[in-house]
C-alpha positions in Angstrom: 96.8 33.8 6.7 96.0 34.6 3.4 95.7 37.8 1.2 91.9 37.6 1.4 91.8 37.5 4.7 90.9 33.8 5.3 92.9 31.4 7.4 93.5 27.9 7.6 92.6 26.3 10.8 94.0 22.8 11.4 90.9 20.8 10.5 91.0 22.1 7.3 88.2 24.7 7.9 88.8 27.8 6.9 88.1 31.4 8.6 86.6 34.4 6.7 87.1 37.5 7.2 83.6 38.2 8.6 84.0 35.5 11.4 82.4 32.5 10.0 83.9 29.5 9.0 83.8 27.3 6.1 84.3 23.9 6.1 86.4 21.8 3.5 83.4 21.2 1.6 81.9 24.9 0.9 79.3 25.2 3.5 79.4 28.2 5.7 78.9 27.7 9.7 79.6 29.9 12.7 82.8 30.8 13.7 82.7 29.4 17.0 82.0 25.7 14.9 78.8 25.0 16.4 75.9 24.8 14.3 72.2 24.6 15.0 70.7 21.8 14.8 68.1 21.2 11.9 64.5 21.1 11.8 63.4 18.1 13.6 60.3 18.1 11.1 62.2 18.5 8.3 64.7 15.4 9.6 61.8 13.4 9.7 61.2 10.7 7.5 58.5 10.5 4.9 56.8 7.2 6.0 57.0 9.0 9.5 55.1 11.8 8.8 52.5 9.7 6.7 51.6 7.9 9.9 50.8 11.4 12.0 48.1 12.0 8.9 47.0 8.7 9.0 46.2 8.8 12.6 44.8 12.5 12.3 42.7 11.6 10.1 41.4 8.0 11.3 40.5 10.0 14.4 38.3 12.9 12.4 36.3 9.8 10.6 35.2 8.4 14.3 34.7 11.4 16.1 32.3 12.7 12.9 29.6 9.7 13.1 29.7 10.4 17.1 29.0 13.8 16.9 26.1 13.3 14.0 24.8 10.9 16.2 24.7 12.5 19.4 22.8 15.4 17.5 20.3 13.3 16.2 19.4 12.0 19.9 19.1 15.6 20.9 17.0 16.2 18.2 14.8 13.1 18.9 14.2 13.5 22.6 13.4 17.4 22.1 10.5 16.8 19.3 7.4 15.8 20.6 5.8 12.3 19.5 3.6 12.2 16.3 0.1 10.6 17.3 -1.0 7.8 15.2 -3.3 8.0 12.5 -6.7 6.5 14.0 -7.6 3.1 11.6 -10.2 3.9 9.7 -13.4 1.9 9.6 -14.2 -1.0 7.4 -17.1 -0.7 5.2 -18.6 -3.9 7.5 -18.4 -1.6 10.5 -19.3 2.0 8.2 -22.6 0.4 7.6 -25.0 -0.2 10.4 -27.7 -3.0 9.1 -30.7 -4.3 11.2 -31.7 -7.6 12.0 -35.1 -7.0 11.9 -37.7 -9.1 9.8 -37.8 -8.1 6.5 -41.7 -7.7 5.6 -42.4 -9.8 2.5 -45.0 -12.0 0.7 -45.4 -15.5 0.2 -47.4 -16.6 -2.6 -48.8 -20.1 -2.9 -46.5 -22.1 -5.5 -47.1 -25.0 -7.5 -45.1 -28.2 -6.5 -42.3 -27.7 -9.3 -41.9 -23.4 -8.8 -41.7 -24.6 -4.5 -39.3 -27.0 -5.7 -36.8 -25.0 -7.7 -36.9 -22.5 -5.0 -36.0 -24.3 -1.8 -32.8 -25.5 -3.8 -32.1 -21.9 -4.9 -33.0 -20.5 -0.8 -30.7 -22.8 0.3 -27.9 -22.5 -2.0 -28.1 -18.7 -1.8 -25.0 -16.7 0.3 -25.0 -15.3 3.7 -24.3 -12.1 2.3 -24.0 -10.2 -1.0 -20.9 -8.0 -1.2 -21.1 -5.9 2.7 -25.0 -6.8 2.9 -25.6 -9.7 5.8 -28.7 -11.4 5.2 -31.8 -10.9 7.5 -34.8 -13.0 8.2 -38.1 -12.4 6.6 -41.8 -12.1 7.6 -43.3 -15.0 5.2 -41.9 -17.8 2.7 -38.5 -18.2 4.2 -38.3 -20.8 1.8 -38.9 -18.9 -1.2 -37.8 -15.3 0.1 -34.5 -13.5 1.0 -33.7 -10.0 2.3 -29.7 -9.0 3.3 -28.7 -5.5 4.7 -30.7 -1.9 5.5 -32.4 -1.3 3.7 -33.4 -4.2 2.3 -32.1 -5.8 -1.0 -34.8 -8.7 -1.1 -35.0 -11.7 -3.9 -38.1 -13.8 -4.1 -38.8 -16.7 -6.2 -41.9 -18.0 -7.9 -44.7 -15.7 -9.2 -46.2 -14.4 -12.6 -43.4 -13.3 -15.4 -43.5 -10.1 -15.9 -44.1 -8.4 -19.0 -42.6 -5.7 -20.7 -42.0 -3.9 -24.4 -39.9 -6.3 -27.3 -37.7 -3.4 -27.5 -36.2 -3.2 -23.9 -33.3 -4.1 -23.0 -31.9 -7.1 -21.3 -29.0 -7.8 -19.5 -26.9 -10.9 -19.0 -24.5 -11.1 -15.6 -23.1 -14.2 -15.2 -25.2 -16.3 -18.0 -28.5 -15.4 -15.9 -30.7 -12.8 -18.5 -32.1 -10.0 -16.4 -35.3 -7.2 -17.2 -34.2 -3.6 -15.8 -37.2 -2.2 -14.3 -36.9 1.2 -12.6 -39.5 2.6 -9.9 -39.5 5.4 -7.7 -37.4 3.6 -5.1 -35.9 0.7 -6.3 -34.6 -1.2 -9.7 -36.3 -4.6 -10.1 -34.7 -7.2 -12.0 -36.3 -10.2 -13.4 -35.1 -13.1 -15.0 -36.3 -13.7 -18.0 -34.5 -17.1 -19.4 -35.9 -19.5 -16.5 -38.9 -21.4 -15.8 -38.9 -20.5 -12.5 -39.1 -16.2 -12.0 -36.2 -14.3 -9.7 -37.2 -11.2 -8.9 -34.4 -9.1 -7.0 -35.2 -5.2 -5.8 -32.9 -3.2 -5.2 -33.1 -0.3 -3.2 -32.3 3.4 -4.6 -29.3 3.9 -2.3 -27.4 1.2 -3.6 -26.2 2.4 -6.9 -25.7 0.5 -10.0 -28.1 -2.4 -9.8 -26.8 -5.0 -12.2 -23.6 -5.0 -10.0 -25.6 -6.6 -7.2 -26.6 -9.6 -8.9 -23.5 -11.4 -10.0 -23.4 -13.8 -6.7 -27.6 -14.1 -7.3 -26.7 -15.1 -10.9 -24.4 -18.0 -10.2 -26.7 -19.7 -7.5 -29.2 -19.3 -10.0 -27.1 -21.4 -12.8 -26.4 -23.8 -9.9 -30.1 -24.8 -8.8 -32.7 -23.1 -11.4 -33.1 -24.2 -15.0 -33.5 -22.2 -18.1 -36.4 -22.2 -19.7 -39.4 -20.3 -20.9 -39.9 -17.6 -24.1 -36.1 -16.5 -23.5 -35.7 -13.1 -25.7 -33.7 -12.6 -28.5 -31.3 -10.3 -26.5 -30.5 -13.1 -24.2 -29.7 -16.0 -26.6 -26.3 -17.4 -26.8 
């Protein structure tokens, strides 16, 4: 034994004085020789433990979208169904039109006027813009008539007349002469040798936007002629 108090055993450890022992290479143990054994998570190794995270984690990304979407089927089957928005109706359907005969006169026309207008009748449309056309009383050969009420166009008659200084239109190279009445806007043409009168009823608002289709059958089957106005030459 020596004067600290220490010992030598014969494995080279040595004995303190407060009943541990320490090995040859400094480390202290208990004094019985048996040590505990170390922390198995400590022990571990590094690519070890990265696998356990790995796997932790792998198994929070499934079980999250299985949890969102067994809430969202909750939430589906617990809200009541939204009705569906009812169509609405088409401007065809929205305005009811009779088939009536369309009460009209026919004038007696010379052999070129009867002419011009049986090629203008039967080039003319079935309908103009969401007006169908309807039969008329007299002159189906010179006289036209499409929706309710009725938007008529007859051909053949006196020109009218009217002040130098009014105006004239042109839609679609067809010259027209705005005349409003009480219930209706006439139009005449005024650059044809044959007259086009259209009338237009009241509740169909801006009149010259009626005649475009009229205006091209007219260019189609009706020559120009006449004492065309200034306002209308080209």
């Amino acid at each position: 034994m020596d004067d600290d108090g220490t010992g030598d055993a014969a494995d080279g450890t040595r004995q303190a004085a407060d009943g541990t022992r320490q090995a040859a290479d400094g480390t202290r143990g208990p004094a019985d020789g048996n040590r505990e054994p170390a922390d198995p998570a400590a022990a571990a190794p590094a690519g070890r433990d990265r696998t356990i995270r790995g796997a932790a984690l792998l198994a929070t990304l499934i079980a999250l979208p299985v949890t969102l979407l067994v809430a969202v089927l909750a939430f589906t089957k617990l809200t009541p169904d939204t009705p569906a928005a009812a169509p609405s109706p088409s401007a065809s359907s929205a305005r009811v039109q009779s088939t009536t005969p369309v009460q009209m006169a026919a004038p007696a026309l010379a052999a070129r006027p009867a002419t011009v207008c049986r090629a203008l009748l039967s080039q003319l449309p079935a309908s103009i813009r969401d007006l169908a056309q309807r039969p008329v009383t007299a002159g189906p050969e010179q006289n036209a008539a499409y929706g309710d009420p009725a938007l008529t166009v007859a051909c053949g008659g006196a020109e009218p007349t009217f002040p130098s200084t009014d105006e004239v239109w042109t839609v679609n190279r067809v010259c027209w002469h705005l005349a409003e009445q009480a219930d209706a806007a006439v139009l005449s043409t005024v650059d044809r040798e044959t007259l086009i009168t259209v009338r237009i009823p009241r509740s169909y608002e801006q009149p010259l936007q009626w005649v475009p289709t009229i205006s091209s059958t007219i260019v189609a089957t009706v020559p120009s002629g006449g004492a065309i106005p200034s306002g209308c030459q080209r």
